[in-house]
N, C-alpha and C positions, 0 to 999 in steps of 0.2 A: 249480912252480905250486901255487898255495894258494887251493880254493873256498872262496871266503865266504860265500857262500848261492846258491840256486837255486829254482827253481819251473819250474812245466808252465804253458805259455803257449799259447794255443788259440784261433784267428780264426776265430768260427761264422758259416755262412751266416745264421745271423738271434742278434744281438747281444743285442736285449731279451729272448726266448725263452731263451736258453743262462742269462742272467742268471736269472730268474726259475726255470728247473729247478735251479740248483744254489740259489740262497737257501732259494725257499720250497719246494720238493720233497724236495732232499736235504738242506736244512739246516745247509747250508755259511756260515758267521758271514762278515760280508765285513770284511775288513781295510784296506784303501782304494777310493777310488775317486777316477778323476781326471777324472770325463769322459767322456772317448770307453775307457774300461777299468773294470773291478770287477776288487779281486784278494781273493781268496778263502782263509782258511785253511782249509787241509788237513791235520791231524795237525802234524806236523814240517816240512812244505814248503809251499807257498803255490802258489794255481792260480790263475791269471789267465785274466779271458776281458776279450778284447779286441776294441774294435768298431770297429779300425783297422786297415788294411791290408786284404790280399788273405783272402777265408777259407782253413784249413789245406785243402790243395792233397787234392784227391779226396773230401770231404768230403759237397758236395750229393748228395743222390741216390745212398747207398749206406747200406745195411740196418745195416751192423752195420761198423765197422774194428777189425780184425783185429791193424792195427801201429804201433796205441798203447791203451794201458792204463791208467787212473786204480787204484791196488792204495790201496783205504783200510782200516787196520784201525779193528776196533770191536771191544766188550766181549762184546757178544751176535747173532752174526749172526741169531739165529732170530726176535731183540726188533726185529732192524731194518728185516727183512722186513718184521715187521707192521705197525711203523710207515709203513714209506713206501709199501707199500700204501694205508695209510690216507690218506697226502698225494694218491692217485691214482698214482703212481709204477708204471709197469710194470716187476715183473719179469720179464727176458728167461732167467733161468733159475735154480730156487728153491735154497734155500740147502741144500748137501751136505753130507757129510765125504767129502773129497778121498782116495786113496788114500794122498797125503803126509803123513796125517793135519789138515791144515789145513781147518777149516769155510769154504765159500763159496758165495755168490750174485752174480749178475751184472744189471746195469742198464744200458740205453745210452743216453747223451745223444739231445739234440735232432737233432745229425750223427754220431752211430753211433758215437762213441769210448765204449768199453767199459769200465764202472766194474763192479773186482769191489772187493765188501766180502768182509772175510778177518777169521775169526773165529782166533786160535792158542787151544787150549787148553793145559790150566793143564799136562799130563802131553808135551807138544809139543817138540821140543830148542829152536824161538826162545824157551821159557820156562825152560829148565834150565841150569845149569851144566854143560857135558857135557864137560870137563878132568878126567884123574885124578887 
């Protein structure tokens, strides 16, 4: 088997809402749109929110999902706190350094899927060559 590509596809209880938090909140550049879907660049992968089909199953009416996860890196976790504060953007929990050493904060969509922004720094092993 050979992936060719992939993305995170996502059917929110309210289509226009999800649209609107990832453009103009998080800032997510949109890559097409066909209509009844926006598909959204993400770093290296592509996030579709779709306003077709069933929404993703358990979705309405829960605080926070726990079993899926948007992991976006960025340059400066601490610069993008402030920013998306500034967009209105609630953070559901402000940006650390992890005991893995990896900087992060956490944000949840319109239906509770949990976007952590993940800062590596520069002394981190996903930034070293760690081969003798």
């Amino acid at each position: 088997m050979e992936i060719l590509a992939s993305r995170m596809l996502v059917r929110p209880a309210d289509y226009p809402k999800s649209v609107s938090f990832y453009r103009d909140q998080i800032g997510l550049a949109i890559a097409r749109e066909y209509g009844a879907g926006t598909v959204f660049y993400a770093g290296q992968s592509l996030l579709e929110v779709a306003g077709h089909g069933e929404p993703t199953a358990g979705a309405a009416g829960r605080a926070e999902r726990r079993d899926i996860a948007l992991w976006l890196q960025v340059r400066d976790v601490y610069a993008t706190q402030a920013e998306l504060a500034g967009r209105g953007v609630t953070v559901t929990r402000p940006a650390q350094e992890e005991p893995w050493g990896l900087h992060e904060m956490h944000v949840t969509d319109p239906d509770g899927i949990l976007l952590i922004f993940v800062e590596v720094p520069p002394t981190h092993p996903l930034r070293r060559d760690v081969r003798n």
